[in-house]
C-alpha positions as CSV (number, residue, x, y, z in Angstrom):
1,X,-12.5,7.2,-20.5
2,X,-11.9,10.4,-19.5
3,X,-12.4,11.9,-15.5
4,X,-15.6,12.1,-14.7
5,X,-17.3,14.7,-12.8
6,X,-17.6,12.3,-9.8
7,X,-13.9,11.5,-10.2
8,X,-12.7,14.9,-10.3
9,X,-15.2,16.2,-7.9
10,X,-13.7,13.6,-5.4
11,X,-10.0,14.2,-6.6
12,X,-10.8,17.8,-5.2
13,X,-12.4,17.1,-1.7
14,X,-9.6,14.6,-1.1
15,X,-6.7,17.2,-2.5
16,X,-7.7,20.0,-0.7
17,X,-7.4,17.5,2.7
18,X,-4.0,16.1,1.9
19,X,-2.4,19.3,0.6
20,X,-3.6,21.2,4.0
21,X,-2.0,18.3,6.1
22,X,1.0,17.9,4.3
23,X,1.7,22.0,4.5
24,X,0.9,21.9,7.3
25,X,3.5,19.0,8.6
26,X,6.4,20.1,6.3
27,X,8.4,22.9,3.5
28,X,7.9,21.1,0.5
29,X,10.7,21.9,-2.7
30,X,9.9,20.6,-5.9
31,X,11.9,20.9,-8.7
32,X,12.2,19.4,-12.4
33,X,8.4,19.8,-12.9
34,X,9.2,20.6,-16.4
35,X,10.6,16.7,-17.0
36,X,7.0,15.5,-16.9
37,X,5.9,15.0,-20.4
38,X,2.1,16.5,-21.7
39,X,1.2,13.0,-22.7
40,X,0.2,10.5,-20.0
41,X,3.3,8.6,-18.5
42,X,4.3,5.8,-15.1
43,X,6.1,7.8,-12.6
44,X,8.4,5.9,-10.7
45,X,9.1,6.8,-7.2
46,X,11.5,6.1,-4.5
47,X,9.7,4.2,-1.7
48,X,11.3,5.1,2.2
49,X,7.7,5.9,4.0
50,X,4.1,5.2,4.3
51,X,3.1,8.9,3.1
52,X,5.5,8.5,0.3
53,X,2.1,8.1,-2.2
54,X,0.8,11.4,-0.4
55,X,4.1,13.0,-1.3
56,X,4.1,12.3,-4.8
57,X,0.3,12.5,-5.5
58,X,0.5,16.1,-4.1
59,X,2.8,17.2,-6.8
60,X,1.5,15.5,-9.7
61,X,-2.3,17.0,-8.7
62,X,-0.8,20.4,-8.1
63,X,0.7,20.5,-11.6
64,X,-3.0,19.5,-12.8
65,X,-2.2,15.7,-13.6
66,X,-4.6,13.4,-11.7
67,X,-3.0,10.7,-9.9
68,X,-3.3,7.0,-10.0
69,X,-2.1,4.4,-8.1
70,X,-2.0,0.5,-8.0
71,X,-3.2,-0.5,-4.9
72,X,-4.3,-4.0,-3.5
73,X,-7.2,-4.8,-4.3
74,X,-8.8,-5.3,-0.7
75,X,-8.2,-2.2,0.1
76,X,-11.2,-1.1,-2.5
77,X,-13.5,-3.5,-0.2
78,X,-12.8,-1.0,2.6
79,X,-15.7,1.3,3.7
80,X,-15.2,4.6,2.4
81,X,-11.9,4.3,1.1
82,X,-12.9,1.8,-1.2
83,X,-15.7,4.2,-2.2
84,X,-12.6,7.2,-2.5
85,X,-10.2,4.5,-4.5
86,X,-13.1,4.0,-7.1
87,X,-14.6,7.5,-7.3
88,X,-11.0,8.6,-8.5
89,X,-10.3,5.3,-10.7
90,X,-6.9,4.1,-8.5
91,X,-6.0,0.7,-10.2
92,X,-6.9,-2.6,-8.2
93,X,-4.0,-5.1,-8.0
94,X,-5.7,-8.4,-8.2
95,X,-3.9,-12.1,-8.0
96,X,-6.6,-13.8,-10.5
97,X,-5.0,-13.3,-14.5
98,X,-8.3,-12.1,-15.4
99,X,-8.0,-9.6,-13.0
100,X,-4.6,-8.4,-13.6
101,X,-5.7,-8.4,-17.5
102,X,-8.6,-5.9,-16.2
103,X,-5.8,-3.7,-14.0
104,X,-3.7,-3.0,-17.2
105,X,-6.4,-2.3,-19.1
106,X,-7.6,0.5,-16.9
107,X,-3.8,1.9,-16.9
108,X,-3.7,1.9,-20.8
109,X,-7.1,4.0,-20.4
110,X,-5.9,6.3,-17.9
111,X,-1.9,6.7,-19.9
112,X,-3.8,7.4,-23.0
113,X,-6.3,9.8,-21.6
114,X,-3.4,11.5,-20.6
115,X,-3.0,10.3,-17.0
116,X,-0.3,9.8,-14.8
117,X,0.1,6.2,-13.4
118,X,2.4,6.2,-10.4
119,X,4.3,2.6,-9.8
120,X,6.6,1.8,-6.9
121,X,9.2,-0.4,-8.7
122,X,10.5,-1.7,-5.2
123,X,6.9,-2.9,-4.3
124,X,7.3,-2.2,-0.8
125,X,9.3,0.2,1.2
126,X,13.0,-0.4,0.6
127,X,14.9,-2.6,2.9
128,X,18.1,-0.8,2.5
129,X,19.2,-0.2,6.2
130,X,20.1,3.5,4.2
131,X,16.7,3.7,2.4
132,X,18.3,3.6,-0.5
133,X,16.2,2.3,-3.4
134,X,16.4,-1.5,-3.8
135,X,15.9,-4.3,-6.6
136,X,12.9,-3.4,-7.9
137,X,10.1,-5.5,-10.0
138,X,9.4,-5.9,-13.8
139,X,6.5,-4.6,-13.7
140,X,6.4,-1.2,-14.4
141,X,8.8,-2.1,-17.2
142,X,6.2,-4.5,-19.0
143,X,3.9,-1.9,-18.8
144,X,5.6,0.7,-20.5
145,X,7.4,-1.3,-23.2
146,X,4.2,-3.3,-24.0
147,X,2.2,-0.1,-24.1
148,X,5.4,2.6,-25.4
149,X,4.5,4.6,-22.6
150,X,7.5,6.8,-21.2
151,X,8.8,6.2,-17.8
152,X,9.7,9.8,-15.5
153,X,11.5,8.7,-12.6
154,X,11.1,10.5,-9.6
155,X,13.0,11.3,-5.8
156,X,12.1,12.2,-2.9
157,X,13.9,12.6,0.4
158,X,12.9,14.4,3.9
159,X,9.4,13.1,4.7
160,X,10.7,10.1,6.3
161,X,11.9,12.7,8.6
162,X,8.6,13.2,9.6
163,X,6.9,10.0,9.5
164,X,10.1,7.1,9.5
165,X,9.6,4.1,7.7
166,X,7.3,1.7,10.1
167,X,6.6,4.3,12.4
168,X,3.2,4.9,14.5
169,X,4.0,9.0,15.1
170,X,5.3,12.3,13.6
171,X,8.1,14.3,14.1
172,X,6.7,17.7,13.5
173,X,9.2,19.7,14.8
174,X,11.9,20.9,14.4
175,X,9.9,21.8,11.0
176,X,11.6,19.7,8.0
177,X,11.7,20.1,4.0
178,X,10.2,17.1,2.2
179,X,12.5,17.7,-1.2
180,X,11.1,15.9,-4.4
181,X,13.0,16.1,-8.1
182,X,11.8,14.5,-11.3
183,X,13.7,13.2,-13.5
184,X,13.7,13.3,-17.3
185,X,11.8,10.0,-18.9
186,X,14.0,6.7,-19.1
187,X,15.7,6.0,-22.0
188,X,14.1,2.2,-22.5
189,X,14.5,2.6,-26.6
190,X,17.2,0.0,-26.2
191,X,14.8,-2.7,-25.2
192,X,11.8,-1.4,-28.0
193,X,11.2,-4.6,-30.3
194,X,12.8,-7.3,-28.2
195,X,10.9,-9.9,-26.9
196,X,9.6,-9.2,-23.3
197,X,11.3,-12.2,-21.8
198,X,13.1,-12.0,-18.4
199,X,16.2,-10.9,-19.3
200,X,14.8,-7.6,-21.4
201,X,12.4,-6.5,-18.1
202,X,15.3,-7.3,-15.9
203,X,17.4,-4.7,-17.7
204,X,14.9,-2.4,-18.5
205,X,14.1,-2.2,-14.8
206,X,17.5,-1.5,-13.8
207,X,17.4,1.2,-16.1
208,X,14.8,2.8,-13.9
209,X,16.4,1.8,-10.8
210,X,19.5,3.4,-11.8
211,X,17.6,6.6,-12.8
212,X,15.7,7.1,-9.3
213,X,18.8,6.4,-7.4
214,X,21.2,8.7,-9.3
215,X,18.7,11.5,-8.4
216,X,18.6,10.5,-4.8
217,X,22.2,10.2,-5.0
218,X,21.8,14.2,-6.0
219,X,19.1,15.1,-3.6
220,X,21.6,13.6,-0.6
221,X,24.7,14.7,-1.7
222,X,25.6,10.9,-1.0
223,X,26.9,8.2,-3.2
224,X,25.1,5.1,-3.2
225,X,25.8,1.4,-3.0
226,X,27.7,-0.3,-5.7
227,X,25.0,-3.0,-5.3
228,X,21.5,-2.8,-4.7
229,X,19.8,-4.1,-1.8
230,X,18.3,-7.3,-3.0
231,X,16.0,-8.6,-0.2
232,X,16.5,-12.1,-1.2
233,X,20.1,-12.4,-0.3
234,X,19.2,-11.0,3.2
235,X,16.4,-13.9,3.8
236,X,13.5,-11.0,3.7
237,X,10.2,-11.4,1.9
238,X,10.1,-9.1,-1.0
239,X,6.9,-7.3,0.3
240,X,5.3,-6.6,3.7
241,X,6.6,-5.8,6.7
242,X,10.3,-6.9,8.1
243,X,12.1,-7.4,11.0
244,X,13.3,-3.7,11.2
245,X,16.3,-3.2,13.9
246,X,15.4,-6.3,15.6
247,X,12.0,-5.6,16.1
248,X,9.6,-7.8,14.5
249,X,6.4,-5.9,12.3
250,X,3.7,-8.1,11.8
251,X,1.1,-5.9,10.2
252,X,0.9,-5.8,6.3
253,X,2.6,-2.9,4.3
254,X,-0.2,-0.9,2.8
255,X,1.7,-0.1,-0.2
């Protein structure tokens, strides 16, 4: 199913807000635009702030590829933005298996329609004290070896200057550069044909793990840690909020 004329009618109106916020706020640098492939494709991001799906979105639409994002599912209950979430056909995250069987579906439609399907690997911002990225989930794996769909990592560092992870204000000024780099697509033909068990997503993921963080690694000029952040060896739930600096969070992450 291709966009509609509702869908890119919205994509606009909502575009031309975010891109005139997000100038406004912050210099933006983008570079590797020509890694993203003509076919539809699963970015996979870095995930330090709350306007990290902004970030990305903004330079995906600009280079005339629609995005999509999974989101919870309640979230599409919410006036208006539930009404914005479907008009521009972001993908529901549902619990139920019939549900989850519907969410994949829509991705395959959207990948093969040419679309862009942006996944956070890490699920939730990272824990890394350093924002570095962290362990991240199978998922966007399973998706793009079940469906042969190439994965284009993608790093971004500099908005969390402006909004820090968890925060409730900006720091406009001094003005700051939100830098963003894509990646070539993940080499996951080492995992094509085997069977899609635990230990074949676990090293797949790593795969793109590895990718993001080596063009962080650039991006910063910083080497990161010989292990990743695993939230579960530091007694932290693997999504929501957390106990940042001592002080306790107890609203949901949105993303």
């Amino acid at each position: 199913m291709k966009e509609t004329a509702k869908s890119r009618a919205t994509f606009v109106v909502v575009a031309g807000i975010v891109r005139t916020v997000l100038n406004g706020m912050m210099n933006k640098k983008w570079e590797g635009l020509e890694n993203l492939p003509e076919g539809g494709f699963i970015a996979a991001p870095n995930h330090c702030t709350e306007i990290d799906p902004l970030i990305v979105g903004h330079l995906l639409y600009n280079q005339k590829r629609a995005p999509h994002f999974l989101a919870k599912a309640g979230l599409f209950k919410v006036p208006v933005l539930g009404a914005v979430l479907r008009a521009t056909r972001q993908i529901p995250v549902e619990r139920s298996t019939a549900g989850a069987n519907r969410s994949l579906q829509l991705a395959q439609e959207i990948v093969a329609d040419g679309g862009a399907i942006i996944i956070y690997p890490e699920g939730t911002l990272t824990r890394d004290p350093e924002l570095w990225p962290m362990k991240g989930h199978t998922g966007a794996a399973r998706l793009a070896l079940e469906g042969g769909i190439p994965v284009v990592p993608i790093a971004h560092w500099g908005a969390h200057e402006v909004f820090p992870r968890y925060s409730k204000s900006f720091h406009l000024f001094p003005r700051k550069t939100s830098r963003v780099v894509v990646g070539k697509p993940v080499d996951l033909s080492p995992f094509a044909g085997k069977p899609l068990d635990k230990a074949t997503l676990t090293a797949a993921t790593e795969a793109i793990m590895d990718a993001v963080t080596e063009l962080l690694a650039d991006i910063r000029g910083e080497t990161p840690p010989t292990e990743r952040w695993d939230p579960s060896k530091h007694n932290q739930a693997s999504h929501g909020r957390f106990v940042d600096r001592g002080r306790p969070d107890d609203a949901a992450d949105a993303t």
